[in-house]
C-alpha positions in Angstrom: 5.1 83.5 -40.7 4.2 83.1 -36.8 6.2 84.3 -34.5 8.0 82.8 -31.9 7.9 83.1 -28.4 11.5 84.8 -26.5 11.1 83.0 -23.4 10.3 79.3 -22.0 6.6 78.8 -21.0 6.9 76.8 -18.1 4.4 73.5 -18.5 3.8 74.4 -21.7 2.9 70.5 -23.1 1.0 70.0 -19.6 -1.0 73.2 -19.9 -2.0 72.3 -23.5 -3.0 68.3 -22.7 -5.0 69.7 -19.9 -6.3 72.9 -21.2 -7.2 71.1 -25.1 -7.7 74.2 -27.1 -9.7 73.7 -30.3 -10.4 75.1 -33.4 -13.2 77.5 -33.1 -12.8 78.0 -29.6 -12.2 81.4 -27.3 -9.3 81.1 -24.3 -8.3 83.6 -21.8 -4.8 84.2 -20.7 -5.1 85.7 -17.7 -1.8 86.1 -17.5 0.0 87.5 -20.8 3.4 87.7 -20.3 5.6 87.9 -23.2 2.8 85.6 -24.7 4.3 81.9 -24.7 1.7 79.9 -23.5 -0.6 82.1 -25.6 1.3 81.2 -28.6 1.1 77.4 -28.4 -2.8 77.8 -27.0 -3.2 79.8 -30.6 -1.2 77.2 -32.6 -3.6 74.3 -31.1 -6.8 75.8 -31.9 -5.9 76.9 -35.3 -6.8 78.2 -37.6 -10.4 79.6 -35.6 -9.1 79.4 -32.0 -8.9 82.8 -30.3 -6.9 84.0 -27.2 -7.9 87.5 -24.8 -4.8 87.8 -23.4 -4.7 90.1 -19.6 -1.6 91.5 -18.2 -1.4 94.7 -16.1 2.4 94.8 -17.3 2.2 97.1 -19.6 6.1 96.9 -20.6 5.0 93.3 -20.8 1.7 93.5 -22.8 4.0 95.3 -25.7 6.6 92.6 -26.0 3.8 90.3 -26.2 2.0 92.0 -28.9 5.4 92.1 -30.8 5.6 88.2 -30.2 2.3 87.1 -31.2 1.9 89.4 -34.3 1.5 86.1 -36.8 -1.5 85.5 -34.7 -3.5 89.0 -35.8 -7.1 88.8 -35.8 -6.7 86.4 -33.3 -5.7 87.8 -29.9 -7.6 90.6 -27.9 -5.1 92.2 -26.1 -6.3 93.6 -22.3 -4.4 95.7 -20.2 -6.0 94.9 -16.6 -6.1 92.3 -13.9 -7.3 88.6 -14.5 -9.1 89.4 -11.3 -11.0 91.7 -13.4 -12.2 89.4 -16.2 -16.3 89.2 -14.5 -15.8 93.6 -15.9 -13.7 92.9 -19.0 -15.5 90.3 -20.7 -19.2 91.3 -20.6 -18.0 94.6 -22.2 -15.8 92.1 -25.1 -19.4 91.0 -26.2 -18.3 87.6 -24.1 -20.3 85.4 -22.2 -18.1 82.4 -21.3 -15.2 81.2 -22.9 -14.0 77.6 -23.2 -10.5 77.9 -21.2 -8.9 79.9 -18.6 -5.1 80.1 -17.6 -3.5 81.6 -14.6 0.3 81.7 -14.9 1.1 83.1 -11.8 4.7 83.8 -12.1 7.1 86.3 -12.8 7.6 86.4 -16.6 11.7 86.7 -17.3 11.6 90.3 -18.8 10.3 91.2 -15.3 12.6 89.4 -13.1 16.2 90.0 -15.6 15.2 93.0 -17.5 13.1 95.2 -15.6 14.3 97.8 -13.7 11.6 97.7 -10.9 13.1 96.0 -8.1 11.7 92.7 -8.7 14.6 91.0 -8.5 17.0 91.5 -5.6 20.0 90.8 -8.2 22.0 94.2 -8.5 20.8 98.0 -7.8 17.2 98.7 -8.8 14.6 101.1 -7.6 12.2 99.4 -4.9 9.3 100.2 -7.4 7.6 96.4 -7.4 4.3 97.2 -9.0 2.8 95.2 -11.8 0.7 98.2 -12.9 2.6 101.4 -12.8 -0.7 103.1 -12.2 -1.5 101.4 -9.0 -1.0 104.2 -6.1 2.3 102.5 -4.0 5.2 101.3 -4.8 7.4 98.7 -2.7 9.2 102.2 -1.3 6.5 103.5 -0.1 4.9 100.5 1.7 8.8 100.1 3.4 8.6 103.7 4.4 5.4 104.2 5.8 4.5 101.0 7.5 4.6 100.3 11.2 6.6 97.2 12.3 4.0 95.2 13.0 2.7 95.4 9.7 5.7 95.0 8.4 6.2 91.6 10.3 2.8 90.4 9.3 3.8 90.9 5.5 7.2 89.0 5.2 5.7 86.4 7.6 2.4 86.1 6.3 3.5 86.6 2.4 6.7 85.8 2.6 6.3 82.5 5.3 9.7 84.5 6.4 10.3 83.2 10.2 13.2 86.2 10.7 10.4 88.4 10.0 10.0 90.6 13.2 14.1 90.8 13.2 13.8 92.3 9.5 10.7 94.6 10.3 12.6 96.0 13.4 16.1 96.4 10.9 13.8 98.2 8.3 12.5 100.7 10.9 15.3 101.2 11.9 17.2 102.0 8.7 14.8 104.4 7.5 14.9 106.6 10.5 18.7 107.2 8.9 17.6 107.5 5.3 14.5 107.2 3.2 14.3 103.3 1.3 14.5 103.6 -1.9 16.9 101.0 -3.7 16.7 97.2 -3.9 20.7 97.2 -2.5 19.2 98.6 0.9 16.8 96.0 1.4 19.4 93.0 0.9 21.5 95.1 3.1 19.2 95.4 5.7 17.4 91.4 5.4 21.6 90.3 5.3 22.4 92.3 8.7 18.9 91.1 10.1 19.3 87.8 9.7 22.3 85.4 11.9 24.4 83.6 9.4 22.5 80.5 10.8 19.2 81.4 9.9 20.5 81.7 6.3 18.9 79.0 3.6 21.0 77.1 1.6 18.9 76.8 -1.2 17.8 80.5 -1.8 18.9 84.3 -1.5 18.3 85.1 2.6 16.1 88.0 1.1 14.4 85.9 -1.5 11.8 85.3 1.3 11.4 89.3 1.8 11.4 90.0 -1.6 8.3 87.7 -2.6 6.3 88.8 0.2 6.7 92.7 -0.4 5.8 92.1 -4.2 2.6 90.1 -2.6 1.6 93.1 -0.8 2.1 95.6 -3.2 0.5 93.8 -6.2 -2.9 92.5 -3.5 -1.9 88.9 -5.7 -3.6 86.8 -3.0 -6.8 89.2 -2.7 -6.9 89.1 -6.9 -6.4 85.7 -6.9 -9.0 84.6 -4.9 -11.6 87.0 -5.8 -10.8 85.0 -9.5 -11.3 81.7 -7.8 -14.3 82.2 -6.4 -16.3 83.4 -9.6 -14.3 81.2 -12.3 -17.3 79.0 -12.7 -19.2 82.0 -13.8 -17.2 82.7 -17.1 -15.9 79.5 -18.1 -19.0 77.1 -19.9 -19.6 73.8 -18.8 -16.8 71.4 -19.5 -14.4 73.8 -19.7 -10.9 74.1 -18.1 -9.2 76.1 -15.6 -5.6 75.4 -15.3 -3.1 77.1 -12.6 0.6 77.5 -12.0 1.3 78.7 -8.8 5.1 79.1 -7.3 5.1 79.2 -4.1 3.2 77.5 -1.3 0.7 80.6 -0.5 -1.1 80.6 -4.0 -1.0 76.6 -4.1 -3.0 76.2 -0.8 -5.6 78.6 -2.4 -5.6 77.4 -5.5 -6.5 73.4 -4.1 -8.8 74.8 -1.6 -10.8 76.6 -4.6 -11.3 73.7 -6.6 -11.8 71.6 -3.8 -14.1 73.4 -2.5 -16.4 74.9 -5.4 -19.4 72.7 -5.4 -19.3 73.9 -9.5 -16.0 72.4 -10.4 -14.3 68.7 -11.1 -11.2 68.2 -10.4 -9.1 67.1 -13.4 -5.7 67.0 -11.9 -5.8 64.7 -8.3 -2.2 66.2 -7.3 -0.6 69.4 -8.1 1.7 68.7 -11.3 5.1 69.5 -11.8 7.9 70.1 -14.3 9.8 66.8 -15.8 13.6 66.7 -15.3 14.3 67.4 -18.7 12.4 71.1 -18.2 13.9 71.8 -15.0 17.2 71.6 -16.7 16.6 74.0 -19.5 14.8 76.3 -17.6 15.6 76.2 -13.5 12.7 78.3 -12.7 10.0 75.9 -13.5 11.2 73.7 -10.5 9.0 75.4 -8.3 5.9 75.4 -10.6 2.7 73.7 -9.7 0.1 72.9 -12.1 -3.3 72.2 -10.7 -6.4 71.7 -13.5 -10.8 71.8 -13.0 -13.3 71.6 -14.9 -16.6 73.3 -14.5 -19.6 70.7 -14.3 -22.4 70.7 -16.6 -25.5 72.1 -16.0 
């Protein structure tokens, strides 16, 4: 028996019109989560379809083997970043494969059960790193940064326009008392920021919060280095299908395909969740799909 996925795949019936997994073909999730859209991308192509699934997560790559066991035989299961994939698949034995998908979210056991600081909800360790072996964690960047850099992050990442008032407030905090918990920082971004200034729509560090995990995790730098070569791994004809969340990783993302004198769009306009999706799962109202193909040669 298969096994189901935990979690709601956001775009899941979008992602597989666009991305049409077949039987026989090879797929790369570049981001693995706890394996949802991996699961569906399986049962399309079955029974000969095969998935290489990447996270850097490792809490996350282990649910996700636990989640797609009915699919053994089927899934290669890659502990690095998609940004990695020119590395990773030449040493599979792979050439090109016939589909490529970047979910670019959070996956939920990151942002509810993770104890990383991800989420701003509660007391957590400002940790923030996707990869436990990369060098700095969230803390470390608070603690060790000058304001300036600090502004340039939560304005830059973040599109935070309170960003020199919070840089000044961190600096000023830590001369008191090292950063180290997720508490401090809503402390601090609350106190920064006038009532005023505060969105209605959002936490006021939401803004802050994003940015920092930006920085920590290079997500930009690893996305585009991905753009830029996707053309080189995927064969002719074949898909590339994005979900961004934020405004940042759109821009890129439609600038890439725009731009890539190797790809066709498939998707004129970035598409988004239906109502009925939205409702079941709130955190798909942000998602963007956008969808190429690569040309033929």
């Amino acid at each position: 028996m298969q096994s189901k996925p935990v979690h709601l795949p956001v775009l899941l019936d979008e992602v597989i019109h666009y991305l049409a997994p077949r039987d026989g073909g090879l797929y790369v999730d570049g981001n693995l989560g706890l394996g949802g859209h991996s699961a569906a991308i399986l049962a399309a192509s079955s029974p000969g379809g095969r998935v290489i699934g990447f996270d850097w997560d490792e809490e996350a790559l282990a649910r996700a083997r636990v989640n797609l066991a009915g699919y053994q035989g089927r899934v290669e299961f890659v502990r690095r970043n998609f940004a990695e994939l020119s590395e990773v698949l030449p040493a599979l034995g792979v050439d090109r494969v016939d589909g490529l998908l970047l979910d670019l979210g959070l996956s939920s056991l990151q942002l509810d059960a993770s104890s990383r600081g991800f989420s701003f909800q509660g007391c957590q360790p400002l940790d923030m790193r996707m990869d436990s072996r990369s060098p700095e964690t969230a803390a470390d960047l608070l603690n060790r940064a000058g304001e300036q850099e600090l502004a340039d992050i939560f304005y830059l990442y973040g599109e935070e326009r309170q960003a020199r008032r919070i840089a000044a407030q961190v600096v000023d905090a830590r001369k008191k008392s090292e950063l180290t918990s997720t508490d401090q920082l809503v402390k601090i971004v609350e106190n920064a920021v006038p009532r005023r200034f505060w969105p209605k729509k959002i936490h006021v560090a939401t803004k802050v919060f994003q940015a920092l995990r930006i920085a920590v995790n290079r997500e930009l730098d690893n996305l585009q280095q991905i753009l830029a070569s996707v053309a080189d791994f995927v064969k002719p004809g074949g898909r590339i299908c994005v979900i961004s969340f934020h405004s940042l990783e759109d821009r890129l993302v439609k600038r890439a395909f725009r731009n890539n004198p190797a790809l066709e769009l498939v998707t004129a306009k970035a598409v988004t969740a239906a109502d009925n999706e939205i409702l079941a799962n709130p955190r798909s109202r942000s998602a963007r799909l956008r969808v190429a193909a690569v040309r033929g040669e």
